[in-house]
C-alpha angles and dihedrals in degrees: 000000000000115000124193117232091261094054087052095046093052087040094049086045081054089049108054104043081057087053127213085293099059093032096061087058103035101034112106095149103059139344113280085245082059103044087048098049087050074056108040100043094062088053090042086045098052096053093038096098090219081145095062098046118103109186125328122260127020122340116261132258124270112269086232094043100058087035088058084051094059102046095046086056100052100041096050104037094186098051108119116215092268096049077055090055097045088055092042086043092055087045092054095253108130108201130143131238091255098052089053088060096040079062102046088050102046086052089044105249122141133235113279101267090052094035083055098059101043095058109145120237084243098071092029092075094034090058098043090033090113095054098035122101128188114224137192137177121196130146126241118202104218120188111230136180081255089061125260110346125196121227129192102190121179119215119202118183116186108220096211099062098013090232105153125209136201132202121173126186125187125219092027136284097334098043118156101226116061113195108207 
C-alpha cells in the first residue's frame, strides 16, 4: 500500500498521541517504528537550520587571495610557503603556511626547492628580461685606403629596451684599434 505524504503525516499525528503501547496491538498499516519516524522526521526537518546553511566545512579561501598564492609562486621559484605568508601578510591577507601549500598543491605546484628547478624557459627569461643580453661575433672585410682590412666587430643588444651596441676591433681579439 502506497500513502501520500499527507496520509502519513495524519496517520504519524495519529501515531504519536496513541503512543509505541497501544500501537504494537492496533497498527495494521505500518510497524509502530515506521508510523513514529513519518512523525518524527517533519519535526526533525523543520529545526534542523538547513536554510541557513550555506556549504558544509570551512569556509573557503578568498579568490585574491589564492590568486595572489599562485602568482607569488610562479614568479619567485625559490620562495618557501612562509616567504609566501610574510608577502601575503604585508598585503593584509592572513593565511597560514599550511593553507599556501594546500593551494600549490591543489593547483599542482611544487615546494620551493622542486618549484625552483622546474622553472620554464619562459619565465626564465620574463623574469631575467631586464639583465640578458644577446651577443654575437662575425667578421666584415672593409676596403681602405690601407687594402683590404679585417674587422671583428661584437654586437649586444639588450632585450629589455632593444639598444643595440658595437663594438669592432681590427687584427683579432686582441687589436689594437677599438671603434666605438
Amino acid at each position: 500500500m502506497l500513502l501520500s505524504e499527507g496520509e502519513k503525516a495524519t496517520l504519524a499525528e495519529i501515531a504519536q498521541r496513541l503512543g509505541r503501547k497501544a500501537l504494537e496491538e492496533l497498527a495494521a498499516v505500518a510497524k509502530p517504528d515506521t508510523l513514529l519516524t513519518w512523525y518524527r522526521k517533519p519535526i526533525a526537518n523543520k529545526f534542523d537550520g538547513s536554510k541557513f546553511r550555506q556549504r558544509v566545512g570551512r569556509p573557503r579561501i578568498d579568490e585574491e587571495a589564492e590568486r595572489l598564492v599562485l602568482q607569488m609562486a610562479k614568479e619567485n621559484p625559490s620562495w618557501g610557503y612562509d616567504r609566501i605568508v610574510g608577502a601575503l601578510k604585508n598585503l593584509g591577507h592572513q593565511l597560514s603556511h599550511q593553507t599556501v601549500g594546500n593551494i600549490l598543491r591543489r593547483h599542482g605546484l611544487s615546494p620551493a626547492p622542486k618549484r625552483k628547478r622546474a622553472i620554464s624557459w619562459k619565465d626564465f627569461i620574463r623574469s631575467h628580461m631586464e639583465v640578458l643580453v644577446g651577443t654575437d661575433f662575425f667578421t666584415v672585410e672593409v676596403l681602405t685606403l690601407k687594402g683590404l682590412v679585417t674587422y671583428y666587430p661584437a654586437l649586444f643588444m639588450k632585450y629589455c629596451s632593444a639598444m643595440i651596441f658595437l663594438s669592432a676591433r681590427q687584427n683579432g681579439i686582441t687589436g689594437e684599434k677599438n671603434l666605438n
